[in-house]
N, C-alpha and C positions, 0 to 999 in steps of 0.2 A: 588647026590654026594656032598662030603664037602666039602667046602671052601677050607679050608689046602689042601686035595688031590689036588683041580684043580688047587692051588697050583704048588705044588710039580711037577705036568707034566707040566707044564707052561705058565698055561691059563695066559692069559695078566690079571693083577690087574685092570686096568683101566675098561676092560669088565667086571669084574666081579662083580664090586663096583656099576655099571650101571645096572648090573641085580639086587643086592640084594637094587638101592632105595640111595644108594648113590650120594652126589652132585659129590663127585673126591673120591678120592680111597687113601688120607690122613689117614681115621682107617684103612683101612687094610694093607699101610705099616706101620703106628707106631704098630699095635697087631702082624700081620700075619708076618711083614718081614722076621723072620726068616726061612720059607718055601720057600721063592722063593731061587732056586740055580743062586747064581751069581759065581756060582764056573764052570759053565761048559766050559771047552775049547773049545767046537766046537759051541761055541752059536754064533759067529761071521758067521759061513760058516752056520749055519740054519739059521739064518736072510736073508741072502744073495739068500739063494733057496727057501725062501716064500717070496723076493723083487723081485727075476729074474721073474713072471708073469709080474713086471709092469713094470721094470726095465731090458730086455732079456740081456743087453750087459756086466749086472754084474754076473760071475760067483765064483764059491767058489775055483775056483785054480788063479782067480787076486790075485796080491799081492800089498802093499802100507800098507799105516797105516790109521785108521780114525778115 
């Protein structure tokens, strides 16, 4: 699979930079950044229910700011 795709579904940069031999993942956001969506509204409550296995007492209907 490509880069840009695992991208675009939103493999973490940091892992991805660690498979292809990279020290940090600095070329793939100055080349690639423009594939990552920083535009999605609900990336807040998906972070939140792939944190709730370590974290159970956070769920995606808490409210606050962070």
């Amino acid at each position: 699979m490509k880069l840009t795709t695992m991208l675009m579904i939103g493999a973490h940069p940091a892992y991805l930079a660690k498979q292809m031999g990279h020290k940090d993942w600095g070329m793939i956001r100055t080349i690639y950044a423009k594939w990552v969506d920083n535009e999605n509204p609900n990336y807040r409550d998906e972070l939140i229910n792939k944190l709730a296995g370590f974290e159970p007492h956070m769920t995606p209907s808490d409210t606050g700011t962070g």
